[in-house]
N, C-alpha and C positions, 0 to 999 in steps of 0.2 A: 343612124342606128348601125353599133356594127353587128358583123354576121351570128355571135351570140344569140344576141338579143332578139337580132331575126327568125332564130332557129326557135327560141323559147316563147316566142308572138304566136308561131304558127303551130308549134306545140297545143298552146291554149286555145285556142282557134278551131284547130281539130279536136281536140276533147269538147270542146263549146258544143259546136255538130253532130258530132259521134252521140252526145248524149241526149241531142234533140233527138235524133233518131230514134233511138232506142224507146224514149220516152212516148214517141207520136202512138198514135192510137190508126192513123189515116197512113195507109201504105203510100199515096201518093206525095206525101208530105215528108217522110219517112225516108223515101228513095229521092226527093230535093235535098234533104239534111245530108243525107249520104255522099250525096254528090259533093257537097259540099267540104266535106270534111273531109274527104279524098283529095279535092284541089289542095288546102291547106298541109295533108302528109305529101303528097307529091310534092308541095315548093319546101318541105323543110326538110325533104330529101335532098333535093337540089343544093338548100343552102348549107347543111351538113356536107356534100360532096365538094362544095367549092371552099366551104371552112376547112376541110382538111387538104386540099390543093392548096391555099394561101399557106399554114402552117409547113407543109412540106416544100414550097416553091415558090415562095413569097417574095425571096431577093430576086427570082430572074425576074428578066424584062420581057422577056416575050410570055411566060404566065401569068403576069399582072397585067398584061394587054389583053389574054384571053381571060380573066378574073372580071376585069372591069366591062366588056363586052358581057359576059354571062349576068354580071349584078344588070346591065341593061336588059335584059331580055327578061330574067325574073322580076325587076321594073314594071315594065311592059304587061306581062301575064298579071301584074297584081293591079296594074290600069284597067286593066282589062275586065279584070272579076268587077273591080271598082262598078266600072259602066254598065256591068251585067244585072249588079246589086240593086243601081239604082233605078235602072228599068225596071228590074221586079217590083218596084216600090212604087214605081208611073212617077218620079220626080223632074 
């Protein structure tokens, strides 16, 4: 998936949350949505900051070593939610 596509996943993602929240009637439910949709604008912060790093410094070599590094760790955070999910779920 390139980072587009990323941006516009977690775009959806966060309005997904955003409007669970808004919708819950149960504040504790409500402030989980939240959290939720916060993860999702934070990494598609992230992947806007690094789509516009590739666009601007894409041919050097040593920015697409730190490009590729950063798509690992946004990797990572989204394993991460991954395992968080599915413990919510007791899978």
């Amino acid at each position: 998936m390139n980072l587009p596509e990323q941006i516009e996943l977690c775009s959806e993602h966060y309005k997904k949350w955003k409007n669970f929240a808004l919708r819950s009637s149960d504040s504790i439910e409500s402030k989980r949505c939240m959290e939720k949709a916060f993860f999702w604008l934070e990494l598609q912060s992230a992947f806007i900051v690094l789509h516009s790093i590739e666009q601007l410094h894409g041919t050097n070599k040593d920015a697409k070593i730190k490009i590729i590094k950063a798509k690992a760790n946004l990797s990572k955070k989204l394993a991460e939610y991954a395992n968080e999910t599915l413990n919510e779920m007791n899978i």
